[in-house]
PyMOL Python script that loads the backbone (N, CA, C, O; Angstrom):
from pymol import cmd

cmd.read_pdbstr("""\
ATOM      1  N   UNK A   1     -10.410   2.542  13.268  1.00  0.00           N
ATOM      2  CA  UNK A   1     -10.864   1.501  12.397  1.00  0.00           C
ATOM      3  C   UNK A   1      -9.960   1.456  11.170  1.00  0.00           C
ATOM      4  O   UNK A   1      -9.551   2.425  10.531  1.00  0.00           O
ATOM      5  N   UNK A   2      -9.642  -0.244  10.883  1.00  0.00           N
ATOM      6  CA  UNK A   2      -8.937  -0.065   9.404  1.00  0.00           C
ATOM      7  C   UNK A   2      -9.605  -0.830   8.712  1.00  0.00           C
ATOM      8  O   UNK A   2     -10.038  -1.880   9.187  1.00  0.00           O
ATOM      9  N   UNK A   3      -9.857  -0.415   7.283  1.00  0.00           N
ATOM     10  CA  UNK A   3     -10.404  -1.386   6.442  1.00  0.00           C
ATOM     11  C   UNK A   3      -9.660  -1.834   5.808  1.00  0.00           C
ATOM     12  O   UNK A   3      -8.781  -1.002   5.585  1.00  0.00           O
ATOM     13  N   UNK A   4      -9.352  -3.352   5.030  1.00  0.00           N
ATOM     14  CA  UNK A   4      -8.267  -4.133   4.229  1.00  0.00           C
ATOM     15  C   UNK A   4      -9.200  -4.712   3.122  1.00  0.00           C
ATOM     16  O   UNK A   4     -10.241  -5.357   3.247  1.00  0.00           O
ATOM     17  N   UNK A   5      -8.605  -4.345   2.118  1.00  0.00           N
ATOM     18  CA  UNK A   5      -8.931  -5.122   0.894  1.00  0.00           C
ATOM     19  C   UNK A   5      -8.418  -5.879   1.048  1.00  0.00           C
ATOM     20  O   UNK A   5      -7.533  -5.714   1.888  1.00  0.00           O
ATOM     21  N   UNK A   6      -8.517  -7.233   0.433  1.00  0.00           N
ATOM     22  CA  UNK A   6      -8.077  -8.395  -0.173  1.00  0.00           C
ATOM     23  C   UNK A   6      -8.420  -9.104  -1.575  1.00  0.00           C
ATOM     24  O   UNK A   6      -9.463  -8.846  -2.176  1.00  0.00           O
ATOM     25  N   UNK A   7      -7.473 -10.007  -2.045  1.00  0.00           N
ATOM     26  CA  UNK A   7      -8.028 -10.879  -3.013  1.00  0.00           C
ATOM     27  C   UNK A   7      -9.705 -11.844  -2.864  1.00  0.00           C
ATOM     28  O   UNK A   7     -10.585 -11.895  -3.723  1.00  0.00           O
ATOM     29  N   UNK A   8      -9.702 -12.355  -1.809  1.00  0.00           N
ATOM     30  CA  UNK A   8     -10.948 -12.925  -0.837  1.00  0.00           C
ATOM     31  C   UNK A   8     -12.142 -11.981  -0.465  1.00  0.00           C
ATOM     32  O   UNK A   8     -13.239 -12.449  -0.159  1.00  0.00           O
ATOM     33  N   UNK A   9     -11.930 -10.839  -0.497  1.00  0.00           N
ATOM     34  CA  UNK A   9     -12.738 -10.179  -0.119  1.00  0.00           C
ATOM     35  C   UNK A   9     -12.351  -8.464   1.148  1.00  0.00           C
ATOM     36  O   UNK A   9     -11.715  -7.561   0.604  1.00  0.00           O
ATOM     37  N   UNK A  10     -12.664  -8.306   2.244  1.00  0.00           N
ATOM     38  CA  UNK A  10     -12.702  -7.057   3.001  1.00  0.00           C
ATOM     39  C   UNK A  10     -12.758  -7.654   4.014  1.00  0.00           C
ATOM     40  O   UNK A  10     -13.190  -8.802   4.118  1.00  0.00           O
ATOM     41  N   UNK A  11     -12.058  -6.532   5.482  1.00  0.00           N
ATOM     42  CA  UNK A  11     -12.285  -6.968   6.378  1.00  0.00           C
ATOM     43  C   UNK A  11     -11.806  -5.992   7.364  1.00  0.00           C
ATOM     44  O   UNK A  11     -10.601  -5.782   7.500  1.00  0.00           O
ATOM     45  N   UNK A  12     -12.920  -5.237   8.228  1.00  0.00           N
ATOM     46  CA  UNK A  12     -12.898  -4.169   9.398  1.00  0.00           C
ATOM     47  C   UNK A  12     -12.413  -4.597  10.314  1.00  0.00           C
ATOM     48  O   UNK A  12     -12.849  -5.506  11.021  1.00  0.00           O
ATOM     49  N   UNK A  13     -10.861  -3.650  10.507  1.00  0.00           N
ATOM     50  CA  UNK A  13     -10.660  -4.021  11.560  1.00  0.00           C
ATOM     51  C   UNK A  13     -10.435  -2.947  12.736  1.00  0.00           C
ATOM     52  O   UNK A  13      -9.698  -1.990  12.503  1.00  0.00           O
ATOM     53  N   UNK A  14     -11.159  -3.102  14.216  1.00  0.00           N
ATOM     54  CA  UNK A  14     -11.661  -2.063  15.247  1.00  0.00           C
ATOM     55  C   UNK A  14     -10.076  -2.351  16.490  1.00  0.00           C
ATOM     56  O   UNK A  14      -9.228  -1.541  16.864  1.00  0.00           O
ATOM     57  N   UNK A  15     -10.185  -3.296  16.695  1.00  0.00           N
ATOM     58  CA  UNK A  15      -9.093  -3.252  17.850  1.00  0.00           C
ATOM     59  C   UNK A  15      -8.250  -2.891  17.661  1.00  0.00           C
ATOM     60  O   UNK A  15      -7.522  -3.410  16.815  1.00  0.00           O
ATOM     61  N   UNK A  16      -7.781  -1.447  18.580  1.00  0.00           N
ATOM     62  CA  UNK A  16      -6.500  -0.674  18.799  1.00  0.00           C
ATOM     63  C   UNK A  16      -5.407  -1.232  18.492  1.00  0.00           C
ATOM     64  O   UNK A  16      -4.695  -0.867  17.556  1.00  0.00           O
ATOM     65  N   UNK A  17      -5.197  -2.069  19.168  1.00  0.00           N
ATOM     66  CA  UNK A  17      -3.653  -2.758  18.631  1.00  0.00           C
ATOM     67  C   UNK A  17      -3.761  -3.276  17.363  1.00  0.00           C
ATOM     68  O   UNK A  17      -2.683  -3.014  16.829  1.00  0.00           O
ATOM     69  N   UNK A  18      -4.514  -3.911  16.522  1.00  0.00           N
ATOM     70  CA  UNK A  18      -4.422  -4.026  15.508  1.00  0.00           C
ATOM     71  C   UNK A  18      -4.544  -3.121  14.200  1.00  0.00           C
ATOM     72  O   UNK A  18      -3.938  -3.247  13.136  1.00  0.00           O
ATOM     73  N   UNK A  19      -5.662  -2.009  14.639  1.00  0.00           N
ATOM     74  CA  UNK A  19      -5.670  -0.977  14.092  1.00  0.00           C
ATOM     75  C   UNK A  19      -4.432  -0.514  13.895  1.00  0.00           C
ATOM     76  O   UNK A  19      -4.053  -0.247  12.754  1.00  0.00           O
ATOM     77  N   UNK A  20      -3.457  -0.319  15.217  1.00  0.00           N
ATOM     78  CA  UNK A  20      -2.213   0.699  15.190  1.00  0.00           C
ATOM     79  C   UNK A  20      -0.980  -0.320  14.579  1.00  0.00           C
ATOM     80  O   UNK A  20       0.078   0.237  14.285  1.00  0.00           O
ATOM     81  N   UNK A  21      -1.080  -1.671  14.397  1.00  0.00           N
ATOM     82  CA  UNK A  21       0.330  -2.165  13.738  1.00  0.00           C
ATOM     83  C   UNK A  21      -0.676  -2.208  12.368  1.00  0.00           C
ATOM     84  O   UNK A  21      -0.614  -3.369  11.961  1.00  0.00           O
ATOM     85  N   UNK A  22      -1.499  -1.487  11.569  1.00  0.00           N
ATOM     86  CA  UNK A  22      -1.665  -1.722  10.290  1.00  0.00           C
ATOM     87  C   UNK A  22      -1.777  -0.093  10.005  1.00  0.00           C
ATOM     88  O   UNK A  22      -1.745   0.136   8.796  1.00  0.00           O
ATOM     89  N   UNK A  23      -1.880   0.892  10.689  1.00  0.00           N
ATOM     90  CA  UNK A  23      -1.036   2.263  10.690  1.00  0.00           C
ATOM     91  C   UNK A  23       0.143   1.941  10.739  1.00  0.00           C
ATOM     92  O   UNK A  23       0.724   2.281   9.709  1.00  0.00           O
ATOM     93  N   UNK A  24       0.919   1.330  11.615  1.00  0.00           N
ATOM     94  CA  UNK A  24       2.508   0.967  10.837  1.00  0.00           C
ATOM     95  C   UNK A  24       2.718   0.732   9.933  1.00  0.00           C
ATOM     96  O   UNK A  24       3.267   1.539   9.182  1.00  0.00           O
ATOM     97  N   UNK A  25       2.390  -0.469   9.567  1.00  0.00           N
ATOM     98  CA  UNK A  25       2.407  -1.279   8.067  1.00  0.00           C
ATOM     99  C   UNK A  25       2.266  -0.527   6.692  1.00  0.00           C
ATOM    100  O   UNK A  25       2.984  -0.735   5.714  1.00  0.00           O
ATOM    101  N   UNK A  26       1.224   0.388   6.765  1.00  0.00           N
ATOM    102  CA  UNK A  26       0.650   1.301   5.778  1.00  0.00           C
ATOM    103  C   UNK A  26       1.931   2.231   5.706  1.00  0.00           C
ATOM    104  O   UNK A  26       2.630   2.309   4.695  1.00  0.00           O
ATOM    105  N   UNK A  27       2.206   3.034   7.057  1.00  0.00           N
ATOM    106  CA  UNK A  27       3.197   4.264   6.391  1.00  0.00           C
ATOM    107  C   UNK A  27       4.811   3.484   6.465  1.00  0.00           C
ATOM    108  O   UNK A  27       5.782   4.240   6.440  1.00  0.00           O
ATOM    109  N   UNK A  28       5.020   2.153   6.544  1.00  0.00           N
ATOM    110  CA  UNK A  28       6.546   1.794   6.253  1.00  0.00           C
ATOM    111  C   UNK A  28       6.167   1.425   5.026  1.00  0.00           C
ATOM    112  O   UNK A  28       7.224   1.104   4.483  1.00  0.00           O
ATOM    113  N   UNK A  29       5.058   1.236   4.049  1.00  0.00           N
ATOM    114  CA  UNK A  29       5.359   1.408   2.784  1.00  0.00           C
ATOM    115  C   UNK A  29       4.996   2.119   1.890  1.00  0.00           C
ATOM    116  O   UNK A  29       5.029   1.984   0.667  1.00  0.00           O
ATOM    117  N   UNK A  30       4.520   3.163   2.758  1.00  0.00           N
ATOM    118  CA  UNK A  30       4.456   4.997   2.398  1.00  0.00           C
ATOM    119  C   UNK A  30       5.653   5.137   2.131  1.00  0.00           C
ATOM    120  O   UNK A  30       5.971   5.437   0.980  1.00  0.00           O
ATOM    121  N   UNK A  31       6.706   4.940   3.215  1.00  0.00           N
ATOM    122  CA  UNK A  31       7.640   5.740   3.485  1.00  0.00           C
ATOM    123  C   UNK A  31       8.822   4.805   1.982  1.00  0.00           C
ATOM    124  O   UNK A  31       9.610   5.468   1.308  1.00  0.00           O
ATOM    125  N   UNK A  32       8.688   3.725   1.848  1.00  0.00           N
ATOM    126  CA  UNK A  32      10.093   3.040   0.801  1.00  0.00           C
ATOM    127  C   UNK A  32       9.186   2.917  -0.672  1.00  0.00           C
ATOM    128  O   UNK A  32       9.657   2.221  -1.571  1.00  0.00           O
ATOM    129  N   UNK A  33       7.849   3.634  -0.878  1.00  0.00           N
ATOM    130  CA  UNK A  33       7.131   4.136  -1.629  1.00  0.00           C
ATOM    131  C   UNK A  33       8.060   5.282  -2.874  1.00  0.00           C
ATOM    132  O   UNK A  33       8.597   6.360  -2.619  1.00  0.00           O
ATOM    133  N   UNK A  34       7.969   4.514  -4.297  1.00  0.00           N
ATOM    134  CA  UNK A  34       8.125   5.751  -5.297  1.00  0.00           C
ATOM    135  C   UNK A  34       7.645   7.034  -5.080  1.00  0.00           C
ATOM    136  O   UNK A  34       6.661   7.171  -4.352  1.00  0.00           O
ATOM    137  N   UNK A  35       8.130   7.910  -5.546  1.00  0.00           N
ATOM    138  CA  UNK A  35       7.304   8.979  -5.540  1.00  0.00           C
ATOM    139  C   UNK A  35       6.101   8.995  -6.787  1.00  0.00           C
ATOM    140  O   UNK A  35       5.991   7.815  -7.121  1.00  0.00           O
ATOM    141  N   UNK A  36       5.264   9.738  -7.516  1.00  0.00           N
ATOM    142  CA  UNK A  36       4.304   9.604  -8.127  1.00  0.00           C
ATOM    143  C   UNK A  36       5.040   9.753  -9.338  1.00  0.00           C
ATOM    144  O   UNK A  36       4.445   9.008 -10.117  1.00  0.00           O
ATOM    145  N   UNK A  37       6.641  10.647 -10.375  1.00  0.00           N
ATOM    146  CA  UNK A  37       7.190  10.864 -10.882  1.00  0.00           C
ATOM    147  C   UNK A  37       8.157   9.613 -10.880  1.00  0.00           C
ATOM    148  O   UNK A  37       8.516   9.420 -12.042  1.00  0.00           O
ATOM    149  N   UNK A  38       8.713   8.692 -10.019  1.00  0.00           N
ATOM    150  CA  UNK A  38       9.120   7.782 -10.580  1.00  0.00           C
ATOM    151  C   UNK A  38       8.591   6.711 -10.841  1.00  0.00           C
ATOM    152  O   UNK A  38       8.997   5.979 -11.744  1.00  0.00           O
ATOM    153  N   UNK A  39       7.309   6.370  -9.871  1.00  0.00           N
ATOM    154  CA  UNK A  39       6.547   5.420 -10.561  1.00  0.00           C
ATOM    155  C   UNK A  39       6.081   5.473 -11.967  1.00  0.00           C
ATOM    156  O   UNK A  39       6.136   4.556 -12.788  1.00  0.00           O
ATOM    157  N   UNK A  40       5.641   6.600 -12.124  1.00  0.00           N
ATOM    158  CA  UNK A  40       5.201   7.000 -13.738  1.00  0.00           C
ATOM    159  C   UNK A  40       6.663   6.351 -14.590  1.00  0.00           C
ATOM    160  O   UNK A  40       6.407   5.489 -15.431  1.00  0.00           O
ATOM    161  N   UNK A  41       8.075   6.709 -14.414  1.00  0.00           N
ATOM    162  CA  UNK A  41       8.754   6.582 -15.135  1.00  0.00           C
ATOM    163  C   UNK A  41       9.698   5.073 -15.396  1.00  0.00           C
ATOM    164  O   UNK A  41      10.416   4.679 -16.315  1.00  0.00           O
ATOM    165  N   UNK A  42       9.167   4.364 -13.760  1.00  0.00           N
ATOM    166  CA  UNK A  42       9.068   3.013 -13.601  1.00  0.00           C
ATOM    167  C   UNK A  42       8.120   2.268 -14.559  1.00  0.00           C
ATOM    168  O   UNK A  42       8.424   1.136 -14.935  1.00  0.00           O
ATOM    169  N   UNK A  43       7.128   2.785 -14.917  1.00  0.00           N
ATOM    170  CA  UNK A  43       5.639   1.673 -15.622  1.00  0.00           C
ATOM    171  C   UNK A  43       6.375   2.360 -17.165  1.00  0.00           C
ATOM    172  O   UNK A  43       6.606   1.430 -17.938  1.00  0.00           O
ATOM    173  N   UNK A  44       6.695   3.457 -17.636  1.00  0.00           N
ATOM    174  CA  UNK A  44       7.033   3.972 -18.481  1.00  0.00           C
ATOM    175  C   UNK A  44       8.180   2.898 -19.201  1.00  0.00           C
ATOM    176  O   UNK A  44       7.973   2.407 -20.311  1.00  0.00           O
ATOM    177  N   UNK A  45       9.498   2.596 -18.340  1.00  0.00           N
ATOM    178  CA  UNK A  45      10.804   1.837 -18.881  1.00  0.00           C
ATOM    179  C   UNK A  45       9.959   0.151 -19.022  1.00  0.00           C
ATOM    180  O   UNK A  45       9.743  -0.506 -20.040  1.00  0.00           O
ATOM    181  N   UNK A  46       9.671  -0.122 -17.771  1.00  0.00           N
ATOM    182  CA  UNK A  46       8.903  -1.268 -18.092  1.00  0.00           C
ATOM    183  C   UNK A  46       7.857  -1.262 -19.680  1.00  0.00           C
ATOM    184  O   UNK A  46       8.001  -1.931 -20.704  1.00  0.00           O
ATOM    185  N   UNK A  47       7.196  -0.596 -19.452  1.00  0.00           N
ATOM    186  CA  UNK A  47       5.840  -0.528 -21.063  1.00  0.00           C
ATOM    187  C   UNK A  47       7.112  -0.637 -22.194  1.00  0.00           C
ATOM    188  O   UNK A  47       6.938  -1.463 -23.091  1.00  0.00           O
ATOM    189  N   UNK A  48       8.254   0.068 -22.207  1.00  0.00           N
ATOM    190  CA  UNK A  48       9.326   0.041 -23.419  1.00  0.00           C
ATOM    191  C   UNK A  48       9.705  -1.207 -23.441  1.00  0.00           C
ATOM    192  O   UNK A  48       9.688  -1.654 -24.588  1.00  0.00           O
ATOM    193  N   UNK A  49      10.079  -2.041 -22.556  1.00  0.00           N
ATOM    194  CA  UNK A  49      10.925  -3.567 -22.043  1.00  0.00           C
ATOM    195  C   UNK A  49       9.890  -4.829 -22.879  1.00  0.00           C
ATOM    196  O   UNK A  49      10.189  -5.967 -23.241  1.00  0.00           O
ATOM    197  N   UNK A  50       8.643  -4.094 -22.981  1.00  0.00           N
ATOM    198  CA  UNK A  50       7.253  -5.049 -23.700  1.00  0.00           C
ATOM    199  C   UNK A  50       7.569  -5.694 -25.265  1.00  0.00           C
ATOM    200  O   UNK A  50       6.707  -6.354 -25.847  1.00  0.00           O
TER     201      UNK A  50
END
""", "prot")
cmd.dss("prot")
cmd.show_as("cartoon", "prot")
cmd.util.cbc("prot")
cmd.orient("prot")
């Protein structure tokens, strides 16, 4: 099962194949994902740029 937030609202989703291309989806932007140290230092240069 995957659950999806949205702007609109939520929405469960059960079927395997869809389940498993939104386990894709999720870890290809795990994977080109900041780490927790540069995001911090990303919102950090940005907050200075204000």
């Amino acid at each position: 099962m995957a659950y999806v937030e949205h702007m609109g609202g939520s929405v469960h989703i059960e079927d395997d194949a869809d389940v498993r291309a939104c386990t894709l989806a999720f870890d290809r932007l795990r994977s080109v994902a900041l780490s927790p140290n540069d995001s911090l230092a990303l919102i950090r240069r940005m907050a200075d740029e204000l």
